[in-house]
C-alpha positions as CSV (number, residue, x, y, z in Angstrom):
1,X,83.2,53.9,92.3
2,X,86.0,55.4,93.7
3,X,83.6,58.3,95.4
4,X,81.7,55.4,96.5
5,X,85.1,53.9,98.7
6,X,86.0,57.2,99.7
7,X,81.9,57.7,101.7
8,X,82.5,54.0,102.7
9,X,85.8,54.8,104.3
10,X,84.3,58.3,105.7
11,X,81.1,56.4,107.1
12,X,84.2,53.9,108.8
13,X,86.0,56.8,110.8
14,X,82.7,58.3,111.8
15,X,81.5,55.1,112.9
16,X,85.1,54.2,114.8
17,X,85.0,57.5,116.3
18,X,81.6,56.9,117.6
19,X,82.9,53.8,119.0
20,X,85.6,55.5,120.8
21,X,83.5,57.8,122.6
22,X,81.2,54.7,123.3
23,X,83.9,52.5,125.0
24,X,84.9,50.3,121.8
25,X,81.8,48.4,122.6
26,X,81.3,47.3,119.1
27,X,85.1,47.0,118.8
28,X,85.8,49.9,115.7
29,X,87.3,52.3,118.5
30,X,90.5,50.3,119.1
31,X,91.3,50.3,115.0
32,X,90.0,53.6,114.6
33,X,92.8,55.2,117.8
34,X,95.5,52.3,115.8
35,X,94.7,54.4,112.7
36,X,95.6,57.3,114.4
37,X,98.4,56.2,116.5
38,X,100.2,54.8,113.3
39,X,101.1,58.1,112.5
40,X,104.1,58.0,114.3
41,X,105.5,54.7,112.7
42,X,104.3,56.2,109.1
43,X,106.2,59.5,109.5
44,X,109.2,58.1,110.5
45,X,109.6,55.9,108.2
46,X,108.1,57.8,105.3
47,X,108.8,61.5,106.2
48,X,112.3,61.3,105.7
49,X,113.1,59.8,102.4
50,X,110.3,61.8,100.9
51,X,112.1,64.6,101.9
52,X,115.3,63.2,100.0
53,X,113.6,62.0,97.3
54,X,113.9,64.7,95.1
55,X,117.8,64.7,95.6
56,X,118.1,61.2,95.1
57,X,116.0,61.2,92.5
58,X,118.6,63.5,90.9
59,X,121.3,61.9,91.6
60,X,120.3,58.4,90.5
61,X,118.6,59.7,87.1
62,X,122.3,60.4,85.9
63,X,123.2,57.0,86.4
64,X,120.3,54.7,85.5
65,X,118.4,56.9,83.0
66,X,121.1,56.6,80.3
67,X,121.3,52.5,81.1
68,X,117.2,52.3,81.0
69,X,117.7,54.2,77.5
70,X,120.3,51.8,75.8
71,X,117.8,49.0,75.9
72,X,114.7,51.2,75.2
73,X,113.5,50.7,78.7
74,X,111.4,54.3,80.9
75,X,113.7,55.1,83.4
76,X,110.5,55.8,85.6
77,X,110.4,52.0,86.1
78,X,114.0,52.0,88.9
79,X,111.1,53.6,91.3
80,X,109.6,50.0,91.2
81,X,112.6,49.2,93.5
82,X,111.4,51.0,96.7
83,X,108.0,50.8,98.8
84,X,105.4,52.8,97.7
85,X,105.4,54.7,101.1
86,X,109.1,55.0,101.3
87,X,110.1,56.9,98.5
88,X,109.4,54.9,95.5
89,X,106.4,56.8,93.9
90,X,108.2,60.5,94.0
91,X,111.1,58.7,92.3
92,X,109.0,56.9,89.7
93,X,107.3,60.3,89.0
94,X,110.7,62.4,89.1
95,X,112.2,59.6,86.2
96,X,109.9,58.6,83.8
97,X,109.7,59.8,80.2
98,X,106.3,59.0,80.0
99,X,103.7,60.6,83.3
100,X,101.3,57.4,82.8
101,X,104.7,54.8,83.4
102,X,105.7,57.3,85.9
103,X,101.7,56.2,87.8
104,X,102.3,52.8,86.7
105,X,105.6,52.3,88.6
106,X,104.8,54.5,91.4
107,X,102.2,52.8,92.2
108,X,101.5,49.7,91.3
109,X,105.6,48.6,90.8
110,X,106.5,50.0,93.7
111,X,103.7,48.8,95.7
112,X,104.5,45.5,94.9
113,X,107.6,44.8,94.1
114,X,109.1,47.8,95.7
115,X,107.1,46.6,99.3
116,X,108.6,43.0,98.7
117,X,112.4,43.7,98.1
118,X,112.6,46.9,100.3
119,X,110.1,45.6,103.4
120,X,108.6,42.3,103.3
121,X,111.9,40.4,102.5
122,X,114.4,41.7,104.7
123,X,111.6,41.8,107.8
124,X,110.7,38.2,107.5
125,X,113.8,36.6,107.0
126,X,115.1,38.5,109.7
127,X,111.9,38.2,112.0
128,X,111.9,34.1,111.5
129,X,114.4,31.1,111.8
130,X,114.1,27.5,111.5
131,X,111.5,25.7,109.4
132,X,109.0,29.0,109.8
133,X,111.8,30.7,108.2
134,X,112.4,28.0,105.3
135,X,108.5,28.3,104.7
136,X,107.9,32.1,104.3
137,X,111.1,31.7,101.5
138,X,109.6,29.6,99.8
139,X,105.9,31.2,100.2
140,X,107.8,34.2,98.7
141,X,109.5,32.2,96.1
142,X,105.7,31.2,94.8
143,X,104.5,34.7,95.4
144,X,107.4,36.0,92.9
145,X,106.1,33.7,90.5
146,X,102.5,35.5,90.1
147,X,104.4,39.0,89.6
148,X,105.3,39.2,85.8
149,X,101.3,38.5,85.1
150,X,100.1,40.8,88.2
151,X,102.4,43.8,87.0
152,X,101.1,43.3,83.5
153,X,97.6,43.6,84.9
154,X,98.3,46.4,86.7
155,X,100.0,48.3,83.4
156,X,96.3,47.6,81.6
157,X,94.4,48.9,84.1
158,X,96.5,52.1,84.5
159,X,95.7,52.7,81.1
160,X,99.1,51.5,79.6
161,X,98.9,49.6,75.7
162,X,99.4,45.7,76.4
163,X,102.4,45.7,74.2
164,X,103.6,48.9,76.2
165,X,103.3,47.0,79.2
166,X,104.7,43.8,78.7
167,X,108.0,45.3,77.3
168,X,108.1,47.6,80.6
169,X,107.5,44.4,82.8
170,X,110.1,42.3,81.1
171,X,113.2,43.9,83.5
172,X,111.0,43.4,86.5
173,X,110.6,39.5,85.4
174,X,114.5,39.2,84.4
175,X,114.7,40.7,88.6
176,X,111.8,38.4,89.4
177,X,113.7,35.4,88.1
178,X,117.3,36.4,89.8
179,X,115.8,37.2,92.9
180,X,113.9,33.6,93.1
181,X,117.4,32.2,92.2
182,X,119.1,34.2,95.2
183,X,116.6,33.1,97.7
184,X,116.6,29.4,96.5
185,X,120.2,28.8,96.4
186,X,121.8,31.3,98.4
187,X,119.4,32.1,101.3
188,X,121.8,33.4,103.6
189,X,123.7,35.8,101.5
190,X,120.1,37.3,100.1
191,X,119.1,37.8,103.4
192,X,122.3,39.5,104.2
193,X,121.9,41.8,101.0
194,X,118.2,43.1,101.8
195,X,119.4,43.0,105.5
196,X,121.9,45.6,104.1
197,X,119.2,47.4,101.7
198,X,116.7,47.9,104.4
199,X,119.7,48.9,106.3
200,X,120.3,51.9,104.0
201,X,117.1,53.0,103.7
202,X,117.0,53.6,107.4
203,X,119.5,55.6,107.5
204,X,118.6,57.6,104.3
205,X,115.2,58.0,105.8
206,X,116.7,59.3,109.0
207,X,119.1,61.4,107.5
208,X,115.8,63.3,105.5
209,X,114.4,63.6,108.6
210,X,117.1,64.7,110.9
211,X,118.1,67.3,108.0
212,X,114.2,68.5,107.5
213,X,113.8,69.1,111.2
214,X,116.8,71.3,110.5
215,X,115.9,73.3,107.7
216,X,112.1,73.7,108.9
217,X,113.6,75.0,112.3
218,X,116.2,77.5,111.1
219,X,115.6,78.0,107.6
220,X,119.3,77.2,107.0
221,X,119.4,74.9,103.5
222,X,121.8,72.1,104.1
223,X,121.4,70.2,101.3
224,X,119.5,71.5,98.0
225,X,116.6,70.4,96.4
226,X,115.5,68.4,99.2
227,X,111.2,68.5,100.0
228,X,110.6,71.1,103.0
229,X,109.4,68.4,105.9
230,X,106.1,70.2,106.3
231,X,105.4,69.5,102.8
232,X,106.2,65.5,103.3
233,X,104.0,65.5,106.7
234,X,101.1,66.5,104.3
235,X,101.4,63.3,102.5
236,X,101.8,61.6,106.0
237,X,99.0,63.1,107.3
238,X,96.8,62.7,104.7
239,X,97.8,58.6,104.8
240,X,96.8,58.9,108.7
241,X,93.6,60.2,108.0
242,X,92.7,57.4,105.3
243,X,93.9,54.9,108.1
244,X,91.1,55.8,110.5
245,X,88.8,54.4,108.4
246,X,90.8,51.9,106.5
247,X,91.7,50.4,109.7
248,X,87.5,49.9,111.4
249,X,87.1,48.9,107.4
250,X,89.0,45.8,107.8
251,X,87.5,45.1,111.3
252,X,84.1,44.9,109.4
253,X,85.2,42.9,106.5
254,X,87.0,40.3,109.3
255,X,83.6,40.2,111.3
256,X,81.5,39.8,108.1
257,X,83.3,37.4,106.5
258,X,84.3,35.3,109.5
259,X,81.8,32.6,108.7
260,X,82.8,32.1,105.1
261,X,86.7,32.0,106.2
262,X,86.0,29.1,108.5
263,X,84.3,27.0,105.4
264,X,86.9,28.3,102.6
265,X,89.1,27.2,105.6
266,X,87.7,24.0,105.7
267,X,87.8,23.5,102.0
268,X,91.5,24.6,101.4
269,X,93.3,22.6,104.8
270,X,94.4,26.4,105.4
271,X,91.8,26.2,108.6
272,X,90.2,29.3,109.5
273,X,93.0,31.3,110.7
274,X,95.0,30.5,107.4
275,X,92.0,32.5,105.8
276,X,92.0,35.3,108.1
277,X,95.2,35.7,107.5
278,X,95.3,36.7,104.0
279,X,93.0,39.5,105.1
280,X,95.3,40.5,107.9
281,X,98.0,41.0,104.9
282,X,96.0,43.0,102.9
283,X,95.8,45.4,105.5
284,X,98.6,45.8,107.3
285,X,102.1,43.6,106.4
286,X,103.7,43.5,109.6
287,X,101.1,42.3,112.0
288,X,100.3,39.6,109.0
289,X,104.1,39.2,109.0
290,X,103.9,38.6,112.9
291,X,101.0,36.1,113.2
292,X,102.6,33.9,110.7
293,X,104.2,31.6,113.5
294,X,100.5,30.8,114.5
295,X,99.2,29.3,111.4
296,X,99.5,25.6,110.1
297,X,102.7,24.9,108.0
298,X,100.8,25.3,104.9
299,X,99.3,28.3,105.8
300,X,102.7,30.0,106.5
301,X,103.5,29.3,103.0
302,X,100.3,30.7,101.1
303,X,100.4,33.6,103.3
304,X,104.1,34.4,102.3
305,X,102.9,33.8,98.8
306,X,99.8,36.3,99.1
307,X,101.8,38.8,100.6
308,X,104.7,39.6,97.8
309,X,101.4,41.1,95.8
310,X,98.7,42.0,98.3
311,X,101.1,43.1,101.3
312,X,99.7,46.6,102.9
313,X,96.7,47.3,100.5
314,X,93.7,48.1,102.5
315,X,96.2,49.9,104.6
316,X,99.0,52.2,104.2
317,X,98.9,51.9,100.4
318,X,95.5,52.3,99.4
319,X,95.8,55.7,101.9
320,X,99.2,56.7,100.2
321,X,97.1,56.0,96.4
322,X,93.6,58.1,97.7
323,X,96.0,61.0,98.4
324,X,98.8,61.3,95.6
325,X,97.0,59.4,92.5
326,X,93.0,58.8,93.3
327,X,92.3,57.7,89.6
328,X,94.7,54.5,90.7
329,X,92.6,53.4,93.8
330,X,90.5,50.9,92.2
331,X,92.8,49.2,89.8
332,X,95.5,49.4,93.0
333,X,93.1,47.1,95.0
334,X,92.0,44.7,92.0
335,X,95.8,44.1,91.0
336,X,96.7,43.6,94.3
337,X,94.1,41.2,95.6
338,X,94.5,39.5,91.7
339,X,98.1,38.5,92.5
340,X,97.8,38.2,96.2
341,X,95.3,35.7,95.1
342,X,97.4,34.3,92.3
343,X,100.2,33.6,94.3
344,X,98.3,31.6,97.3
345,X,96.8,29.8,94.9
346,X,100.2,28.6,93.5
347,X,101.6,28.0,96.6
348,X,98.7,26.1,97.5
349,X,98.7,23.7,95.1
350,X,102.4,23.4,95.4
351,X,101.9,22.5,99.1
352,X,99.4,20.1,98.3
353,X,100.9,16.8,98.7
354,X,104.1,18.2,100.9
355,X,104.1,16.3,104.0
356,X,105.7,19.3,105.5
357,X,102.5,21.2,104.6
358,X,100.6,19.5,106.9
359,X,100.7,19.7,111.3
360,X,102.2,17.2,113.6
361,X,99.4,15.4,113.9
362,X,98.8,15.5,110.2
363,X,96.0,17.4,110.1
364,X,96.5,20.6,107.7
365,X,94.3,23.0,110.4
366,X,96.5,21.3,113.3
367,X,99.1,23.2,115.5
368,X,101.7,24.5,114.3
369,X,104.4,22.0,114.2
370,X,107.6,23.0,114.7
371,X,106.3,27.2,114.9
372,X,104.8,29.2,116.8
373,X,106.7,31.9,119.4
374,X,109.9,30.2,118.9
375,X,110.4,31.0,115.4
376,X,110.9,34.6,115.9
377,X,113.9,35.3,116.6
C-alpha cells in the first residue's frame, strides 16, 4: 500500500511537471512550482530547531524524564508537545524508553497535538478577532474533544498494546482537558501563553539556524551536540520533494470530488465551500487557516474542529512521515482523517440548532455574517 502512495505521488510530480512545461493548462503546474517554492517557508521554520534538537533534547531529558518516570509514564511522550516538522519527532525519538512510543509520539502525538498547541492555536487566535475568532475557539474546543480516542487510534495502529496505549494517552487527555478549560474560560491569557510559545520557538529555530550557517561555514563548533545544518536540509529537502506531488495530489482530489462536496454540502448546511474546506486543511493548515473568514458561521466552527486532528496531513506531514518513518504513512493518514472527521462531526452536531451557526439571512450556506476580510486582523 504504502509503495502504491509513493507511485501515485511520483505519477503527481511527473504529471505537475508536465503541466509546467505546458502552461498550467490543466492547472497541476501552479501546485506542483508551490511545492517547490515551499521550501523556503519549510526550511526556515524546520531547519533550525532540527539542528538544536539534539541539544534540547538533552537538556530537557534531565528534567522531564525523571517526572515521566515517577508516575510510570515514557518520557518519549514530552515530544507530543511540538509540531511534527518543528522539532517534535527528533525529540520523541531522542526520549523514549521504548523506540515504538518514540514513532508513536513522534509522529502521530506530535502531529496532532504537537501541530495544535505549537501552530494551529497561536496562528488563529492571533490571525482572527471578533465572532470569527470566538468560532475557531470553540471549533478547537470540539476538535480537542476527539483527541484522547484519535491518539489512542493512532497507538493501535503503530503497533502499540491497547492497554499500552491508553495509559500513554492518559497525560495527553489530563492536557486535553486543561487546555479546553484555558480556552473556555480564559481566552485571552491562553492566547497570550501560545502567543509566547510560538514566540520561543521562533527564536529557538532561528537561533539553530543562525548557529548552523556558522558552523557549516567555518567549521567552528559553537555549541555541542547540535545536528550539522546540511544534515537537517536533508530532511527539508526530502519534505520538498514529497510536496511536488502532494501538492497536484490535492488539486486532483479537489477537482474529483467537487461534485460530491457540493451535495455533502447540501446535506450538512456546511455549503460547498464548508466541504472544500476540510480538504484544504488536510493539506496545508495555513491557507485552510486563511480561508476560514469565507465560510458560513457553522462552517468556521467544523473547520476549526477538523483541523486540531487533520491539520497539514496530505502536506508537510505526510512528506516529513515518507522520509523519517515510512512504515507510519498509512496509519498517519487514517488517524488523521479519523479524528479530523470525528471532531467536525461533533462540532457539527453541536452547531446544530445554534442560531449563531447559521448566516444573516439564516440560511447555513449564506454569507458570512459578521466574517469575512475583516476578521483578520
Amino acid at each position: 500500500m504504502l509503495q502504491i502512495l509513493s507511485w501515485v505521488l511520483a505519477l503527481c510530480a511527473v504529471g505537475g511537471g508536465i503541466d509546467r512545461l505546458l502552461g498550467n493548462k490543466m492547472g497541476l503546474g501552479k501546485p506542483f512550482e508551490d511545492g517547490f517554492r515551499l521550501l523556503g517557508p519549510v526550511a526556515l521554520s524546520m531547519a533550525g530547531i532540527l539542528c538544536l534538537a539534539p541539544v534540547l533534547a538533552g537538556w530537557l531529558g534531565a528534567a522531564v524524564t525523571p517526572v515521566y518516570h515517577l508516575f510510570s509514564q515514557d518520557p518519549g511522550m514530552f515530544g507530543c508537545i511540538l509540531a511534527i516538522d518543528m522539532g517534535g519527532y527528533p525529540m520523541a525519538i531522542r526520549l523514549a524508553d521504548d523506540p515504538a512510543v518514540g514513532r508513536f509520539a513522534g509522529i502521530i502525538g506530535a502531529a496532532i497535538l504537537g501541530c495544535t498547541v505549537s501552530f494551529t492555536i497561536p496562528t488563529g487566535m492571533g490571525l482572527f478577532s471578533g465572532a470569527v475568532r470566538e468560532r475557531f475557539a470553540r471549533g478547537i474546543l470540539y476538535g480537542l474533544t476527539a483527541l484522547p480516542p484519535t491518539l489512542l487510534l493512532g497507538g493501535v495502529l503503530c503497533g502499540l498494546p491497547l492497554l499500552q496505549a491508553l495509559w500513554l494517552c492518559a497525560p495527553v487527555l489530563v492536557f486535553s482537558v486543561l487546555l479546553m478549560l484555558a480556552l473556555k474560560f480564559r481566552p485571552e491569557r491562553t492566547v497570550r501563553a501560545f502567543s509566547l510559545f510560538a514566540a520561543g520557538l521562533k527564536i529557538l529555530t532561528t537561533a539553530g539556524l543562525a548557529l548552523g550557517a556558522f558552523q557549516h561555514m567555518t567549521g567552528v563548533i559553537l555549541l555541542p551536540g547540535m545536528l550539522p545544518l546540511a544534515d537537517s536540509m536533508k530532511t527539508v529537502a526530502a519534505i520538498g520533494i514529497m510536496m511536488l506531488g502532494s501538492l497536484p495530489l490535492a488539486e486532483l482530489l479537489r477537482r474529483v470530488l467537487q461534485r460530491p462536496f457540493r451535495a455533502l454540502g447540501r446535506r450538512t448546511g456546511l455549503c460547498s465551500d464548508g466541504v472544500a474546506g476540510l480538504l484544504l486543511m488536510y493539506l496545508s493548515v495555513l491557507p485552510g487557516l486563511t480561508a476560514l473568514p469565507e465560510l458560513s458561521p457553522r462552517g468556521q466552527t467544523v473547520n476549526a474542529a477538523f483541523a486540531v486532528s487533520a491539520a497539514s496531513c496530505l502536506g508537510a506531514h505526510l512528506a516529513f512521515t515518507l522520509n523519517a518513518e515510512p512504515a507510519l504513512a498509512l496509519p498517519l493518514l487514517a488517524v488523521k482523517l479519523a479524528g479530523g472527521l470525528l471532531g467536525a462531526l461533533i462540532a457539527w452536531g453541536m452547531t446544530r440548532r445554534d442560531p449563531a451557526g447559521q448566516a444573516q439571512d439564516g440560511s447555513p450556506c449564506g454569507a458570512p455574517s459578521d466574517a469575512g476580510h475583516a476578521a483578520i486582523r
